[in-house]
N, C-alpha and C positions, 0 to 999 in steps of 0.2 A: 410617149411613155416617159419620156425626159421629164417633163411637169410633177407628175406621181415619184420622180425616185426625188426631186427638189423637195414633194413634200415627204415623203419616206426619211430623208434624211434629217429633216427637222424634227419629227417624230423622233427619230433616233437620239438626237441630241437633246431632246425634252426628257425622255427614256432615264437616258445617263445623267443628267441633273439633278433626276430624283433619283435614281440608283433602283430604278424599275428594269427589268429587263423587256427587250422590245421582240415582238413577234415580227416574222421574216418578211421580206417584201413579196413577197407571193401572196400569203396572206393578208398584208397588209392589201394588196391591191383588190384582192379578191372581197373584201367586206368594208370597202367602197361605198357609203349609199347612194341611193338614188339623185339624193338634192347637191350631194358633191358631185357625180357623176353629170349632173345637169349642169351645175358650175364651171366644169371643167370644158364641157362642149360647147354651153355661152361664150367663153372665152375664147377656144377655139373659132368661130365664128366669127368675131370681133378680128381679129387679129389675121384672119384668112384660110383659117384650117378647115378642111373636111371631113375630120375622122367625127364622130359619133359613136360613144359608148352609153349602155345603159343595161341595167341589171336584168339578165334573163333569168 
């Protein structure tokens, strides 16, 4: 989950650049798509991880 709050926090500071307010990391996590959510698991992969998410 450390990767998602990496990009959550970017999001955050893109938010405040433009003086948008930004929706919560809960939500933010939760409307995730699929092809980022695949992203995120390729990566995992590469790199040695096991965890697997994808949108139920």
């Amino acid at each position: 989950m450390t990767d998602y709050r990496q990009g959550y926090e970017f999001y955050r500071q893109v938010c405040n650049k433009h003086e948008l307010e930004p929706i919560n990391f809960h939500y933010y996590t939760l409307n995730l798509s699929q092809e980022q959510l695949d992203a995120y698991n390729e990566q995992a992969k590469i790199v040695g991880g096991h965890i697997a998410y994808e949108i139920s």
